[in-house]
Each structure stands twice: as C-alpha cells, then as structure tokens.
MINUDO-441415 format. One record per residue: y negated, x, z of N, C-alpha, C in turn; residue number from 1; residue in one letter. Coordinates in steps of 0.2 Angstrom, whole numbers, plus 5000, padded with zeros to 4 digits. Example, Ala and Ser with C-alpha at 12.3 -4.5 7.8 and 13.67 -1.06 7.14 Angstrom:
REM MINUDO-441415
TIKOL    ny    nx    nz   cay   cax   caz    cy    cx    cz  num  residuo
TIKOL  5028  5066  5039  5022  5062  5039  5016  5066  5039    1        A
TIKOL  5011  5064  5035  5005  5068  5036  5000  5064  5039    2        S
This chain:
REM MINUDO-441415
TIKOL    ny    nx    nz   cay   cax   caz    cy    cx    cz  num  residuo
TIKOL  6179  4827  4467  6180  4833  4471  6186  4832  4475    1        X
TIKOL  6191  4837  4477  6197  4838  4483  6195  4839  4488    2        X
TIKOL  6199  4837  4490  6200  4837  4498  6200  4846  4499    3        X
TIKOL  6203  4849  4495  6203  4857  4497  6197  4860  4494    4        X
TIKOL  6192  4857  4489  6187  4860  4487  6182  4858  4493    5        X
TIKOL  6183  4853  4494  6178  4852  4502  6178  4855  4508    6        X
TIKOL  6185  4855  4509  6186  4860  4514  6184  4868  4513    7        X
TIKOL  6184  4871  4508  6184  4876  4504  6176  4878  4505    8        X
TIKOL  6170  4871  4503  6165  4872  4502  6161  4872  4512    9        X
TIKOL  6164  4869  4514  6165  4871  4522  6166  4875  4526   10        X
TIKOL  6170  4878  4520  6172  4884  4525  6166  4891  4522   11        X
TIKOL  6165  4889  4518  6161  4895  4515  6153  4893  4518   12        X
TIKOL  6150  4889  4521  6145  4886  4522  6145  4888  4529   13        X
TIKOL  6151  4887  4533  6151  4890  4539  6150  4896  4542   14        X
TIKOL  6153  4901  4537  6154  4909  4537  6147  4910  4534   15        X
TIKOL  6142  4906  4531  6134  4908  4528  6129  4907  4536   16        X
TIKOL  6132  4899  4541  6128  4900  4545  6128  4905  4551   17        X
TIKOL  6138  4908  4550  6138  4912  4557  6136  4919  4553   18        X
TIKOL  6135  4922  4547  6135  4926  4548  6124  4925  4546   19        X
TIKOL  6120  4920  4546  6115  4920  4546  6113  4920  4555   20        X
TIKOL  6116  4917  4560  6115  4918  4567  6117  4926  4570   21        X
TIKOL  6121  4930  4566  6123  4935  4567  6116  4940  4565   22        X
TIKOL  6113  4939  4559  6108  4942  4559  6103  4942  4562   23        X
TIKOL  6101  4935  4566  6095  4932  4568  6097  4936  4578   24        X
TIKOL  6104  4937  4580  6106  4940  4586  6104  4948  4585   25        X
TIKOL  6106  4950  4579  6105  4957  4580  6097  4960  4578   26        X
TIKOL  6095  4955  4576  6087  4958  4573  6084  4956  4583   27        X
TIKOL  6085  4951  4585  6083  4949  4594  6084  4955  4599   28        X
TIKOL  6093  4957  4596  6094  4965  4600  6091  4968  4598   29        X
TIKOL  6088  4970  4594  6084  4975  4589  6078  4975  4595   30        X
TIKOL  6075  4971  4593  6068  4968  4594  6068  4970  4603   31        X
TIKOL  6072  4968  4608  6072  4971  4613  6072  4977  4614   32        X
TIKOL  6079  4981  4612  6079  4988  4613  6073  4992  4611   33        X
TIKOL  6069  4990  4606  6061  4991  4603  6056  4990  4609   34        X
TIKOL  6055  4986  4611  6053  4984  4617  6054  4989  4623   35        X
TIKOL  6061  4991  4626  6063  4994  4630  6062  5002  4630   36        X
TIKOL  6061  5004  4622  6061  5013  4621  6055  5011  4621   37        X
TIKOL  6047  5008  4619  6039  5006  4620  6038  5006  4628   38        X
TIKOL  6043  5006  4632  6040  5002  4639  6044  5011  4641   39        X
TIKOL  6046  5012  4640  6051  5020  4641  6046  5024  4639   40        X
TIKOL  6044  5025  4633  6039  5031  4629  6029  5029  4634   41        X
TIKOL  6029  5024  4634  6024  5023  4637  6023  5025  4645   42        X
TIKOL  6029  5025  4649  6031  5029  4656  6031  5033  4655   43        X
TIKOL  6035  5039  4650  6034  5045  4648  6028  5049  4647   44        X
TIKOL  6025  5046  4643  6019  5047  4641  6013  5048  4649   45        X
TIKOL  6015  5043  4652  6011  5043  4659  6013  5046  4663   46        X
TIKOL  6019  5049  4664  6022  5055  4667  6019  5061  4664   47        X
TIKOL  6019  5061  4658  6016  5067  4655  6009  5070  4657   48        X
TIKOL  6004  5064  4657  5997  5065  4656  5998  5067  4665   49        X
TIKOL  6002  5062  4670  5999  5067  4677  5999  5074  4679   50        X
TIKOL  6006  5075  4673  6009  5080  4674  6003  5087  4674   51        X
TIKOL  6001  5082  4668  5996  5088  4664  5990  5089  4666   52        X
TIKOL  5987  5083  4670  5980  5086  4675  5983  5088  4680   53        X
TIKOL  5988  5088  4683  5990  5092  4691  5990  5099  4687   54        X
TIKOL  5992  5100  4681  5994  5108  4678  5986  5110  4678   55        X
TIKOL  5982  5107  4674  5976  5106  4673  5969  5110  4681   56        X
TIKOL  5970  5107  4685  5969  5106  4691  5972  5112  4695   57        X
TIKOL  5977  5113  4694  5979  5122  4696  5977  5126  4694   58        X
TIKOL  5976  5125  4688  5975  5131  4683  5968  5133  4685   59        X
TIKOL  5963  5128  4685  5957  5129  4684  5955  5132  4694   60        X
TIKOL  5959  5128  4698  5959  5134  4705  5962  5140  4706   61        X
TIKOL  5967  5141  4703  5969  5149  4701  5963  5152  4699   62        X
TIKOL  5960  5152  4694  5954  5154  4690  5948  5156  4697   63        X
TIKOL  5945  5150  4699  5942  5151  4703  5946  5155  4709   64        X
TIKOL  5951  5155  4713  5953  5161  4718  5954  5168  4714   65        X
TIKOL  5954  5167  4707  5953  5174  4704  5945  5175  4703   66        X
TIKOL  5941  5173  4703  5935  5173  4703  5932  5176  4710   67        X
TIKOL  5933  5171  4717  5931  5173  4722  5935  5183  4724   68        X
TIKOL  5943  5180  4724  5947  5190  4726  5940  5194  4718   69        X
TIKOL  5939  5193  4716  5934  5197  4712  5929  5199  4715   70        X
TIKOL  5924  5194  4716  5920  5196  4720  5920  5198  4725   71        X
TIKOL  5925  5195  4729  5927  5202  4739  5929  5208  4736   72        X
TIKOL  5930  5209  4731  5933  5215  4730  5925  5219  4728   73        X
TIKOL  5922  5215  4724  5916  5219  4724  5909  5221  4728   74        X
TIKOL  5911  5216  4735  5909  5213  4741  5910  5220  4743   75        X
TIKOL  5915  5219  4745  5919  5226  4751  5919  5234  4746   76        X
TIKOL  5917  5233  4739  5917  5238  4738  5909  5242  4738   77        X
TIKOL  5905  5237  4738  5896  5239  4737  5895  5239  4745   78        X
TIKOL  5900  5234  4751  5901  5239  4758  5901  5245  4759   79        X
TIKOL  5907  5246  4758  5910  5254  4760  5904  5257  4757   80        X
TIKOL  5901  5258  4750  5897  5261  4746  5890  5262  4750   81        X
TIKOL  5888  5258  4755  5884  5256  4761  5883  5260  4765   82        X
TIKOL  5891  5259  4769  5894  5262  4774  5893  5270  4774   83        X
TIKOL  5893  5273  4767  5897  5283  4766  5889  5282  4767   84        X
TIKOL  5884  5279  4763  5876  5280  4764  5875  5282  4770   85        X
C-alpha cells in the first residue's frame, strides 16, 4: 500500500469519526431542547390548571350571588306583598 492510499484511508476515517461525533452532538442538542419544551409544557400546563380553578371558583360564586339577588328579590317582593296586606 502508498503512502497516498494511507493518507487517503485517514482521511476518510477521520471525516467518519467527525461526522459520527457530529451526530452524537446533535442527537444531545436534540435531547436537551426535548427536555427544555417538557419542562415548558409542563409550566404551562400548571399555569393552565390554576388558571382554570380560579375561572372555576368565580364562576361557581357568580352563581351563588345570582342565586342569593334571586332570593332578595323574592324576599322584598313577598314584603311589599305583606306590606299592601
């Protein structure tokens, strides 16, 4: 074998490992940014659910102050109803 086929076979060997660490860098980036939008969606998600029992928690005392103005209104009106008596 030559001195240029060994060179040759060197150089081909070395363009195999830098483009196999090249993989192994981008599957790690990968692998993190994966990590990083899990650690994101999982905030979100917990931003969401508070969001949605404080919605939760209005809505259901809205109800209830519409429930009680119901009742004064039927209060005050079996009143008066009293009062013309």
């Amino acid at each position: 074998m030559g001195s240029s086929r060994v060179a040759q076979e060197a150089k081909e060997m070395a363009e195999v490992v830098t483009q196999s660490k090249n993989v192994v860098q981008r599957k790690r980036k990968l692998e993190s940014e994966l990590k990083f939008l899990d650690a994101q969606i999982t905030a979100l998600s917990s931003e969401f659910e508070g969001q949605k029992e404080e919605l939760d928690k209005l809505t259901h005392e809205d109800a209830l102050r519409s429930k009680m103005q119901e009742a004064n209104k039927s209060e005050m009106a079996r009143i008066r109803r009293a009062d013309i008596v």
